[in-house]
C-alpha positions in Angstrom: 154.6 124.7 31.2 155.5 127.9 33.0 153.8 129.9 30.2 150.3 128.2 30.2 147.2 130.0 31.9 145.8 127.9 34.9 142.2 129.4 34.0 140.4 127.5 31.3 137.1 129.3 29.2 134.4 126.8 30.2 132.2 127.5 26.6 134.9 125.0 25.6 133.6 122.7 27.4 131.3 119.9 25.9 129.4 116.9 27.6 131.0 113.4 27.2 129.3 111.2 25.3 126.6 108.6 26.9 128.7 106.0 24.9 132.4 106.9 24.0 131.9 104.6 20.2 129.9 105.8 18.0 127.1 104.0 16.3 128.0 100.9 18.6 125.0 98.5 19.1 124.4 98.3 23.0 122.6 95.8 24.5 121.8 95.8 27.5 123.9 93.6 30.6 122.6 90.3 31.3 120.9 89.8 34.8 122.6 88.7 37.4 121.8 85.5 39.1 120.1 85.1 42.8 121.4 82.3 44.8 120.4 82.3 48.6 119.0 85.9 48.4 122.6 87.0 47.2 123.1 88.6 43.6 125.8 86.6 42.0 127.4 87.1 38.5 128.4 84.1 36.4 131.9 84.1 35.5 133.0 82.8 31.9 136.8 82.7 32.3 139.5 84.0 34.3 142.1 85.9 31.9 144.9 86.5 34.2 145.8 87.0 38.1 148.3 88.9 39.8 149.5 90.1 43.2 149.1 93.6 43.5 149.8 95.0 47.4 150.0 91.4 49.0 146.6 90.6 47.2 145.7 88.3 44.5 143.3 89.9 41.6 142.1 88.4 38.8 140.9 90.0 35.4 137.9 88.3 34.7 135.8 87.8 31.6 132.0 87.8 32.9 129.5 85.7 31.0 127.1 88.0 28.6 129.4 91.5 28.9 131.6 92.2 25.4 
C-alpha cells in the first residue's frame, strides 16, 4: 500500500448506473397509504429483529417492493 499514488486520473471515471441489474423490469413502488393525514406503508411480514445499541430493529418485508 505504501507504493500506490493517492491521485486518481478522473477520465477513469464512469457514471453509475440508474439501475445496478441490467435489463431488470422496474416497476414502479406502490403508493403509500393515507390514514389521518399521515402517509403510512403497509407492512407484509417482519423477517427478523434485533437489538442493535439498546434498540430493537426489525427487517421488514413491505407489501408491493421485490
Amino acid at each position: 500500500m505504501k507504493r500506490l499514488h493517492p491521485i486518481f486520473n478522473v477520465m477513469k471515471l464512469q457514471l453509475a448506473p440508474l439501475d445496478p441489474i441490467v435489463r431488470r423490469p422496474s416497476k414502479p413502488p406502490p403508493e403509500p397509504v393515507v390514514v389521518n393525514g399521515e402517509v403510512e406503508y403497509e407492512v407484509e411480514e417482519i423477517l427478523n429483529s434485533w437489538m442493535y445499541y439498546w434498540r430493537l430493529q426489525f427487517l421488514v418485508a413491505w407489501k408491493g417492493y421485490g
